[in-house]
C-alpha positions as CSV (number, residue, x, y, z in Angstrom):
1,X,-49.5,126.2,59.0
2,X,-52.3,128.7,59.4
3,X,-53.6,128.3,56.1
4,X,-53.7,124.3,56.7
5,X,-55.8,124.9,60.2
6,X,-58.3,127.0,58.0
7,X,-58.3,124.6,55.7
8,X,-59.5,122.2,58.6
9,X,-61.7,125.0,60.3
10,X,-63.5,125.9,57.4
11,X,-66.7,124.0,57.5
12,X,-67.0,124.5,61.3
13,X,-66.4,128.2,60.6
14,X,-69.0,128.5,58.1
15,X,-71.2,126.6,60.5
16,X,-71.0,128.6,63.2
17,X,-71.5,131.7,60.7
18,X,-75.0,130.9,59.7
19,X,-75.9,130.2,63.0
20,X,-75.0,133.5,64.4
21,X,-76.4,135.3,61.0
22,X,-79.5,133.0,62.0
23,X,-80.1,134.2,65.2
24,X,-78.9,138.2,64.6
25,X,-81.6,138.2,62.3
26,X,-84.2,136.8,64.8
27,X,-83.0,138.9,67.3
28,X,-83.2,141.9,65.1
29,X,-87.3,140.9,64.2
30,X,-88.2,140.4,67.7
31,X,-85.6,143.6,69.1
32,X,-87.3,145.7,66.8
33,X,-91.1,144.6,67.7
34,X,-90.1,144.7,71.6
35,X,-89.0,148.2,70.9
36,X,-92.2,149.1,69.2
37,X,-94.6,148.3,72.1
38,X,-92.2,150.3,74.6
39,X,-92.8,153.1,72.1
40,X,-96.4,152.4,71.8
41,X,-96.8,152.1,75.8
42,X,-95.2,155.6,76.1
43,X,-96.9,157.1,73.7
44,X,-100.3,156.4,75.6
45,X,-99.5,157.3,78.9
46,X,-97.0,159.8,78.8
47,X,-94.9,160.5,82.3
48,X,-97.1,157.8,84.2
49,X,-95.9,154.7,82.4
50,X,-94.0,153.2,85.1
51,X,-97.0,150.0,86.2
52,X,-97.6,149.3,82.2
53,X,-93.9,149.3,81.6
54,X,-93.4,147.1,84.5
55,X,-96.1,144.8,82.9
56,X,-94.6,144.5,79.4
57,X,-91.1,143.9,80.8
58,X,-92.6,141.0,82.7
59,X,-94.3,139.4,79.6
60,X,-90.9,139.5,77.7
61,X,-89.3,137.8,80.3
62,X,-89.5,134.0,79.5
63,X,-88.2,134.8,75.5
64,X,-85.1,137.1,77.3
65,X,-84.4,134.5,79.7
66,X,-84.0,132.0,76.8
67,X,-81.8,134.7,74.7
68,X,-79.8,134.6,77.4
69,X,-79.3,131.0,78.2
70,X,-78.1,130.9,74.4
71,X,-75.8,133.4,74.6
72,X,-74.8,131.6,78.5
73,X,-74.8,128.1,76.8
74,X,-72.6,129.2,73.2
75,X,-69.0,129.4,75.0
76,X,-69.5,125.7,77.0
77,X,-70.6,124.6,73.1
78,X,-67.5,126.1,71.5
79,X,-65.0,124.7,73.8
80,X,-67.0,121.2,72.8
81,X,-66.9,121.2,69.5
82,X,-63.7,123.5,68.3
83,X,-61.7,123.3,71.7
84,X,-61.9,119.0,72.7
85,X,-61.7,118.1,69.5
86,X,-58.4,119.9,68.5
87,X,-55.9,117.8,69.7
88,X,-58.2,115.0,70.5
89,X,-59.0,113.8,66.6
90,X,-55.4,114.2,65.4
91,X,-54.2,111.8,68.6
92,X,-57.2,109.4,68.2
93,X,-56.7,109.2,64.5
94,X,-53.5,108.7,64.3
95,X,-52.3,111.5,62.1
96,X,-50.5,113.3,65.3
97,X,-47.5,111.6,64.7
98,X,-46.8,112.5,61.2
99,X,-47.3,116.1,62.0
100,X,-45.2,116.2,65.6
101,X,-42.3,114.9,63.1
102,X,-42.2,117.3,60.8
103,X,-40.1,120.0,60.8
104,X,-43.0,122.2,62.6
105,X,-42.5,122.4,66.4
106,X,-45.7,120.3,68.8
107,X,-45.7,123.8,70.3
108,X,-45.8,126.0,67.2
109,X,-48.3,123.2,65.2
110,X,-50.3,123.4,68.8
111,X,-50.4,127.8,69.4
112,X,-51.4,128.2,66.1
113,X,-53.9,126.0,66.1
114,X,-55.1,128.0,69.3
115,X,-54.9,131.3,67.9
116,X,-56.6,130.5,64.7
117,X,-59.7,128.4,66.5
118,X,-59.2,130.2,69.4
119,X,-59.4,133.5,68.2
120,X,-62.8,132.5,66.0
121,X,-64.6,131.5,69.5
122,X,-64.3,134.6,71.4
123,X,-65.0,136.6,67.7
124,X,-68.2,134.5,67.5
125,X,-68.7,135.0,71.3
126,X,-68.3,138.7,71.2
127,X,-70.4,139.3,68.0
128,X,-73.1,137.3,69.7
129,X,-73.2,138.9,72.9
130,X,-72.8,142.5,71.1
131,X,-76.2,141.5,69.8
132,X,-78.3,139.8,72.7
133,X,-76.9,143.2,74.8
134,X,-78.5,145.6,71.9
135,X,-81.3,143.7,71.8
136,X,-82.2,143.5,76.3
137,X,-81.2,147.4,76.6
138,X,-84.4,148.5,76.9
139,X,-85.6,145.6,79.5
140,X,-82.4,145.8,81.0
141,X,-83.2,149.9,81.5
142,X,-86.4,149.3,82.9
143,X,-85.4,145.9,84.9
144,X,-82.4,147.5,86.5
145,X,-81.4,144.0,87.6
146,X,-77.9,143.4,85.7
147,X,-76.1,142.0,88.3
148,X,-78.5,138.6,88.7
149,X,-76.4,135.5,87.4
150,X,-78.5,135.3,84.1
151,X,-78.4,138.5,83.2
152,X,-74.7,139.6,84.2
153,X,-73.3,136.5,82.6
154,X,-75.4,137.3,79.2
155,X,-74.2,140.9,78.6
156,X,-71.1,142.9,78.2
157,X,-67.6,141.4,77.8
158,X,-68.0,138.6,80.0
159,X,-69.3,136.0,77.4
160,X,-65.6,137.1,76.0
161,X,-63.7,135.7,78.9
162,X,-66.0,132.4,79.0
163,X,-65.2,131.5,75.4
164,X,-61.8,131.8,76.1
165,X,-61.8,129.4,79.3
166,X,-64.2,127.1,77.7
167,X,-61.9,126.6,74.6
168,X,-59.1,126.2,76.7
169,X,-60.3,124.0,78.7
170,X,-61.6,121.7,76.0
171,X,-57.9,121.6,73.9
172,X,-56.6,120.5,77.6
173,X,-59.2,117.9,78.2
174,X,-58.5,116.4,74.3
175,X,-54.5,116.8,75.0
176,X,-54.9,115.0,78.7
177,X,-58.1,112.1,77.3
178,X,-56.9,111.3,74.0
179,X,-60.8,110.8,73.6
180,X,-62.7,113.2,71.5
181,X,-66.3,111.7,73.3
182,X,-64.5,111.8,76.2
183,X,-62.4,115.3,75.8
184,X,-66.5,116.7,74.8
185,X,-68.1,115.3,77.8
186,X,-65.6,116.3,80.3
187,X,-65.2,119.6,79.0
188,X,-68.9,120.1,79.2
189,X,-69.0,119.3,82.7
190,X,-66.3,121.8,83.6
191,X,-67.2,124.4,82.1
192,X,-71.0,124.5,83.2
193,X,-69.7,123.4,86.6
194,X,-67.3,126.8,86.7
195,X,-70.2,129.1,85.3
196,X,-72.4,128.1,88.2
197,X,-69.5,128.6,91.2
198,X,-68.1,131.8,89.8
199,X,-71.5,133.4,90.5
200,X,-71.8,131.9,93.6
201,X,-68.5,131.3,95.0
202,X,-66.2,134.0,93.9
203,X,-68.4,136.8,92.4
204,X,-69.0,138.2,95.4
205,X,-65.6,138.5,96.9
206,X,-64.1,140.5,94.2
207,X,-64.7,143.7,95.1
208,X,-65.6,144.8,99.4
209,X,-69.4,146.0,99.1
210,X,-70.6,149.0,100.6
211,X,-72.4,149.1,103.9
212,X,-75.1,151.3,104.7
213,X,-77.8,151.3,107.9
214,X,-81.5,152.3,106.2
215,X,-84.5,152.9,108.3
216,X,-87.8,150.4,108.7
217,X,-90.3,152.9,107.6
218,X,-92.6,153.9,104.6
219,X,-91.8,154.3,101.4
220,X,-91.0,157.9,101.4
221,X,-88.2,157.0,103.9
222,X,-87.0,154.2,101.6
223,X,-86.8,156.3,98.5
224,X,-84.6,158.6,100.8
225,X,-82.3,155.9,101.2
226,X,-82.3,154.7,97.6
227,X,-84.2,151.8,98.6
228,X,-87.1,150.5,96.1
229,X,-88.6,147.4,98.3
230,X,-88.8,146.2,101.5
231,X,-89.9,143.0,102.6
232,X,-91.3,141.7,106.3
233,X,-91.4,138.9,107.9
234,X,-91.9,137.7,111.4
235,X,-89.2,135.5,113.4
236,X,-89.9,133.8,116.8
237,X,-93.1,134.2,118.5
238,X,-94.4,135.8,121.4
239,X,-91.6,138.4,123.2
240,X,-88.9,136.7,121.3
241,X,-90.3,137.8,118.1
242,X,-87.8,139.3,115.7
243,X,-88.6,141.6,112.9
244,X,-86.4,140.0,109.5
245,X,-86.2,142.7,106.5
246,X,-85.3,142.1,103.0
247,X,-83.7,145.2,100.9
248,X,-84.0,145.7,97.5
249,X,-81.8,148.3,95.5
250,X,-82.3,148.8,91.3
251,X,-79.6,148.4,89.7
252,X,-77.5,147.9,93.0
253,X,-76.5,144.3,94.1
254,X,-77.6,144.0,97.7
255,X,-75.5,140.6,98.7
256,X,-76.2,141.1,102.8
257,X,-79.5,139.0,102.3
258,X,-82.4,139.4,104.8
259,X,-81.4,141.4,108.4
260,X,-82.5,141.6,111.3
261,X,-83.9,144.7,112.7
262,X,-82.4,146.8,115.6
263,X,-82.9,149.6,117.4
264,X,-81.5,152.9,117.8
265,X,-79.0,151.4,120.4
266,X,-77.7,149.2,118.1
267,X,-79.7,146.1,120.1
268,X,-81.7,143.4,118.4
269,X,-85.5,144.6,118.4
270,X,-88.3,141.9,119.9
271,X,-91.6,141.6,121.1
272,X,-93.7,144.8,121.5
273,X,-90.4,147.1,120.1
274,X,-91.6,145.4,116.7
275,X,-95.4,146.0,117.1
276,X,-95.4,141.8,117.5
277,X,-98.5,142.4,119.3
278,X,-100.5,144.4,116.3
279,X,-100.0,140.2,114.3
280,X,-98.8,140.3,111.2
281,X,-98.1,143.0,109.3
282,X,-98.0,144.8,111.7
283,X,-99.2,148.5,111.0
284,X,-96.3,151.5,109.5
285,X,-97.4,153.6,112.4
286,X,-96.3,151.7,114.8
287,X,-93.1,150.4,113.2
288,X,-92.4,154.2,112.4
289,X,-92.7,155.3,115.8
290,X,-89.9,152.4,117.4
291,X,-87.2,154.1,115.1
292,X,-85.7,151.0,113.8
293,X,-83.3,150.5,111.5
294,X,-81.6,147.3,109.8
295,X,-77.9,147.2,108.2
296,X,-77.4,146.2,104.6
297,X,-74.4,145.4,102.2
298,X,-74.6,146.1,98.6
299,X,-72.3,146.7,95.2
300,X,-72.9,150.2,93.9
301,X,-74.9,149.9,89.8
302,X,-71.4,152.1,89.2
303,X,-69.6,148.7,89.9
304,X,-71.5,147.0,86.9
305,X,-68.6,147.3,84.4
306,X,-65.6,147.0,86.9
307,X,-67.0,143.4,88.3
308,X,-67.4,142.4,84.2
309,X,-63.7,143.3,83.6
310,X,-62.0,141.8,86.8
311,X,-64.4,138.4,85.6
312,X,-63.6,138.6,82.2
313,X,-60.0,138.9,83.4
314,X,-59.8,136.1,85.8
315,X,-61.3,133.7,83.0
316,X,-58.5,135.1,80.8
317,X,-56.0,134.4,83.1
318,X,-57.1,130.5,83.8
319,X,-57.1,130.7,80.2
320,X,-53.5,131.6,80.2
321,X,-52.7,128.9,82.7
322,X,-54.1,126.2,80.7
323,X,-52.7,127.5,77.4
324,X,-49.1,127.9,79.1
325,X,-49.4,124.1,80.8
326,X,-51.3,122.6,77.6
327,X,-47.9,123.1,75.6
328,X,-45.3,122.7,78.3
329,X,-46.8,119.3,78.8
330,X,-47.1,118.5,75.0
331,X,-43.5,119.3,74.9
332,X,-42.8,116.5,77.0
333,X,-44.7,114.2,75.6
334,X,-43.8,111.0,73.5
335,X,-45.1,111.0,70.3
């Protein structure tokens, strides 16, 4: 039974072999060249690199955006093309009913074809995320920004988890549709539709962030704090006007969003208490000398690789699910 679904898979297989053996090799030409100019930018400027580093990380970030949206994009294209059309051909062509009569079990004939297939997807998945994550490392290191959706979702063991869900969900879809066009389409529009609410939806909630209360000051009272921006902005007008602050962290994920500043009782600071009169900006003397502060939440960078498990482990488990009610319901169901 194995050797027959290889038999089947072969051509696919070999497909998806020279694509990734394709793109490893343009990833390794470019990796290598990206590599060189950090090399060459460091060798010019010694300890004060930090601006022309900045720079060159900016420039590659349109061609590492669309590395990423590959690596992003390969598991929904998996489950489409191994995953719908599993079950889906053999039901629409007819041959499902010679091979549910034979003396192979429907659950057997359908778990090995799940292993085999299944097992490919997440080995092609991993291999090609294994690459993309060599080749970002040094962006990544200077960028510090691998919790943003694009990034976290392109790195790591993640891509692991999606490749299982998306094939899962596609054998499902072709088991439930009977339709391979139909079993592609609707698979499509699950998966993608699942990797934009995880990020939003339930990313955030798997782990309490940590709270802190920074000061509204300069920058040497930010770095104190860990804090590498701070943004202003005006809310209100005249004595209503309220002093908003956005945080940035490196590497942390700050998910609190802008605050509002307060003072040292605790109280929402307006009017003259934020320098409102001075216009906008107003100057860091003065927002200095009114002591306030503003509260922010945010995921520790030491969180990085605990969110990617618990993720890659919830899409393993829906994975599961589906795998577990794809063969109780085939079990049931007339030939």
């Amino acid at each position: 039974m194995m050797w027959l679904t290889w038999r089947q898979f072969r051509v696919q297989g070999a497909v998806a072999l020279g694509a990734l053996a394709a793109f490893g090799v343009f990833l390794l030409i470019t990796g290598r060249n990206m590599r060189a100019g950090f090399a060459e930018i460091r060798a010019a400027c010694g300890n004060g690199c930090g601006d022309s580093l900045n720079s060159y990380v900016q420039e590659q970030q349109t061609l590492a955006g669309l590395v990423s949206v590959v690596l992003i994009a390969a598991p929904a294209l998996l489950g489409m093309v191994w995953g719908a059309p599993l079950v889906a051909r053999e039901v629409e062509s007819g041959t499902h009913r010679l091979i549910w009569n034979q003396s192979i079990s429907r659950t057997r004939w359908l778990l090995v074809r799940l292993l085999v297939v299944g097992a490919a997807a997440v080995l092609v998945t991993g291999v090609l995320s294994l690459m993309v994550t060599w080749w970002a490392r040094p962006i990544d290191a200077i960028a510090q920004d691998r919790f943003t959706p694009l990034v976290f979702e392109a790195r790591g063991v993640v891509p692991l988890g999606y490749a299982a869900f998306a094939f899962a969900v596609g054998v499902c879809t072709g088991l439930l549709v009977r339709r391979t066009v139909a079993a592609v389409v609707v698979t499509m529009v699950v998966v993608l539709g699942v990797q934009v609410l995880v990020p939003l939806a339930v990313r955030p909630h798997l782990m309490t962030p940590t709270t802190k209360t920074v000061p509204v000051t300069g920058s040497e009272g930010w770095s104190k704090s860990g804090i590498t921006g701070l943004g202003l902005r005006h809310r209100g007008s005249g004595s209503d006007t309220r002093l908003e602050v956005t945080i940035s962290m490196a590497g942390d994920w700050v998910v609190s969003g802008p605050g509002t500043a307060v003072d040292a009782s605790g109280k929402v600071a307006r009017g003259a208490e934020i320098c409102a009169h001075q216009g906008f900006p107003p100057r860091a003397e003065c927002i200095e000398s009114m002591k306030l502060w503003v509260d922010v939440a945010y995921q520790p960078k030491d969180r990085y690789w605990t969110f990617q498990l618990l993720e890659t482990g919830l899409y393993v488990l829906l994975a599961g699910m589906l795998t577990w009610g794809g063969t109780a319901w085939l079990r049931r169901r007339p030939a």
